[in-house]
C-alpha positions as CSV (number, residue, x, y, z in Angstrom):
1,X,20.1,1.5,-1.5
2,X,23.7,3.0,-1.7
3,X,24.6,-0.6,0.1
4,X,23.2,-2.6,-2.8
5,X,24.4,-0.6,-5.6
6,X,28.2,-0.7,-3.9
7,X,28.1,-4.5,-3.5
8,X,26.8,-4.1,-7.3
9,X,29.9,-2.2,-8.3
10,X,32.1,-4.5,-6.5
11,X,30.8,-7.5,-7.6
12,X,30.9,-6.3,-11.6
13,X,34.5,-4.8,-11.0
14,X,36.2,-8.0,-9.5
15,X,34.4,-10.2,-12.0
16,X,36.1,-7.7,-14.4
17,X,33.1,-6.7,-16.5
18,X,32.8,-3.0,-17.8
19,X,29.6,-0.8,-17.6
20,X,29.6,-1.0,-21.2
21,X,29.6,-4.5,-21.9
22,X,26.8,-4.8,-18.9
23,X,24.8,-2.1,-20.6
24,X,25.0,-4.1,-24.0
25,X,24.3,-7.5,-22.4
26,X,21.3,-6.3,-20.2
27,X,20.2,-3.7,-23.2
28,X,20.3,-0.8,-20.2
29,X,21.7,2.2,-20.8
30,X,24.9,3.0,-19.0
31,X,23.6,5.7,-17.1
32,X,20.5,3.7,-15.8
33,X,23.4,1.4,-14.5
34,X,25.7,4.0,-13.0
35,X,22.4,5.1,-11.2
36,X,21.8,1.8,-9.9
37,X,25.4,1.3,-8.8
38,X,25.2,5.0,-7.1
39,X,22.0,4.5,-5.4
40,X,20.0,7.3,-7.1
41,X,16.4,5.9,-6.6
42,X,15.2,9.7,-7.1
43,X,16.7,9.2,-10.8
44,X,14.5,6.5,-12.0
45,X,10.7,7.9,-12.6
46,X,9.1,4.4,-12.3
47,X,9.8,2.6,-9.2
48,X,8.6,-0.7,-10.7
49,X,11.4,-0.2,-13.9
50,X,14.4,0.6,-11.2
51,X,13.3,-2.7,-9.5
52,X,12.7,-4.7,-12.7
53,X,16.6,-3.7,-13.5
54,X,18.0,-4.0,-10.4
55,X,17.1,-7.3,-10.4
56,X,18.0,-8.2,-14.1
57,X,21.5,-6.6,-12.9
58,X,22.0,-8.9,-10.1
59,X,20.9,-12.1,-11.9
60,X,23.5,-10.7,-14.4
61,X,26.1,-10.9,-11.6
62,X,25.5,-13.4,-10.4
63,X,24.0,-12.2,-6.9
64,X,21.4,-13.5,-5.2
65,X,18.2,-12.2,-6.4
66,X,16.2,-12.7,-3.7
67,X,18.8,-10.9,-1.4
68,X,19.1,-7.7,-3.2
69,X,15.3,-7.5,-3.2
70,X,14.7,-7.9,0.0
71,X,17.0,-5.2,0.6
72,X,15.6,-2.7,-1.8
73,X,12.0,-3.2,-0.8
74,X,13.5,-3.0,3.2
75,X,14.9,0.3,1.7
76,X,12.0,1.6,-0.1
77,X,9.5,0.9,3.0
78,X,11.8,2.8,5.1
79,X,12.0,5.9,2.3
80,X,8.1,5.7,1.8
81,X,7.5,5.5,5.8
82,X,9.4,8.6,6.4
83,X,7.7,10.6,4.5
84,X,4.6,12.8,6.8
85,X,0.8,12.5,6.3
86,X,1.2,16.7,5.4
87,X,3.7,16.1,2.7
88,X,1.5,13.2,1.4
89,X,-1.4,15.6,1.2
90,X,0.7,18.6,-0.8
91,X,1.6,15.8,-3.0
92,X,-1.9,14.9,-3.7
93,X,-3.0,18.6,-3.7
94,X,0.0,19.2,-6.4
95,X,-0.9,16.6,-8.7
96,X,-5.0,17.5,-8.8
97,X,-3.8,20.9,-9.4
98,X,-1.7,19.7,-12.3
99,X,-4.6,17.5,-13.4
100,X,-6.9,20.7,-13.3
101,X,-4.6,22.5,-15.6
102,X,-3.7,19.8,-18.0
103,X,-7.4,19.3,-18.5
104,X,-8.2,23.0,-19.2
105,X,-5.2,22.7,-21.8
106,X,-6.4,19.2,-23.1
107,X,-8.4,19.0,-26.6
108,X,-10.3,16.5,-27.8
109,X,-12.4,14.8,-30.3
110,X,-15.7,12.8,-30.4
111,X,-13.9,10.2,-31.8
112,X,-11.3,9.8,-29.0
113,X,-13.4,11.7,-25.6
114,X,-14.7,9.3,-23.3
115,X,-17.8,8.7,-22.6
116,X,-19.6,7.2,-19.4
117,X,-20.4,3.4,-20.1
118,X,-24.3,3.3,-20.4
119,X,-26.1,0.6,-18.6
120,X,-27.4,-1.8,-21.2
121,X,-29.5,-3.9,-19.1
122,X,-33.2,-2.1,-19.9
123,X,-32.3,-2.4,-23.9
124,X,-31.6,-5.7,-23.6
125,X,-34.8,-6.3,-21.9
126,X,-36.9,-4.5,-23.9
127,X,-35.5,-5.9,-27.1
128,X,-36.0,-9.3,-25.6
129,X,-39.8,-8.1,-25.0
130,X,-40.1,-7.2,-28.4
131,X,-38.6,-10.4,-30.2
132,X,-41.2,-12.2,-27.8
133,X,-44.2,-10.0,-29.0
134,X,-43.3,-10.8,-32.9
135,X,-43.2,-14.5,-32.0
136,X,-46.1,-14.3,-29.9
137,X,-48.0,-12.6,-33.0
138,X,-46.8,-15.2,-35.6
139,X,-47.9,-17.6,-33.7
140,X,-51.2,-15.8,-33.8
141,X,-51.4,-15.2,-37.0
142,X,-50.5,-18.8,-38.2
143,X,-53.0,-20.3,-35.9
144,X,-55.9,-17.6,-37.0
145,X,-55.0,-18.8,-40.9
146,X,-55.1,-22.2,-39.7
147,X,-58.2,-22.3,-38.1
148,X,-59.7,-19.8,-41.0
149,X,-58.5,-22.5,-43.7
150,X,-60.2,-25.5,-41.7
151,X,-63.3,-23.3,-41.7
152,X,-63.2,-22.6,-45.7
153,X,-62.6,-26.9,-46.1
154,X,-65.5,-27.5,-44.4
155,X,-67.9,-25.2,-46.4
156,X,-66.7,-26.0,-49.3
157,X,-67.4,-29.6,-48.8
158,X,-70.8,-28.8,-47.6
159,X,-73.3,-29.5,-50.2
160,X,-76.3,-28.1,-48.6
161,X,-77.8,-31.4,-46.7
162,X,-78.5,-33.1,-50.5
């Protein structure tokens, strides 16, 4: 990395632009630049942002893009592939510890707590079960009222065999 942040340096100095003037054309602050141009991957927090800039710097420059990223991912698969499964695991250990504690220390509300997504399936189901019983008894109805009118009709019009 301290390869692609010298050619960075060099590149910007012979082309006879300032840190400055970089930082205001790329809106990075100097000292994310002087980082870059030093090689200090530990400074950056998020890998993803360094990577993001370094390649926003280059374009600036005029390097080629696809050069300097191949290079820092080459560089970043040999840092992350030195590193031992043991260290890994006191990493992990480390960070659930920190988890632990930060969740002891954590408050929160009803109106902002999580809550495990319920399966809606069965209440869809059984509201569909319901809205086909009402139908199911309308239709029953309408048809009993029908078929109790017809009856009514045809008595009424009976005149008693005269």
């Amino acid at each position: 990395m301290e390869d692609v942040g010298a050619s960075l340096k060099a590149t910007r100095e012979s082309s006879g632009v300032s840190l400055e003037e970089a930082s205001k054309d790329l809106s990075i602050p100097v000292i994310e630049l002087e980082q870059i141009e030093a090689g200090a991957v530990g400074a950056f927090e998020d890998i993803y942002v360094l990577k993001r800039e370094l390649i926003e710097y280059s374009r600036y420059l005029g390097l080629d893009v696809n050069q300097v990223t191949t290079e820092f991912n080459e560089y970043m698969f040999d840092f992350t592939s030195k590193m031992s499964m043991d260290d890994i695991a006191k990493a992990i250990q480390e960070k659930e510890e920190e988890e632990k504690e930060n969740e002891v220390l954590r408050v929160s509300s009803p109106y902002t707590k999580c809550y495990p997504k319920e399966k809606t399936l069965p209440y869809i189901l059984a509201g569909l079960g319901i809205v086909i019983l009402v139908i199911l008894a309308v239709v029953w109805s309408v048809s009993q009222i029908t078929i109790r009118s017809n009856k009514t009709n045809v008595i009424s019009y009976y005149d008693g065999g005269k």
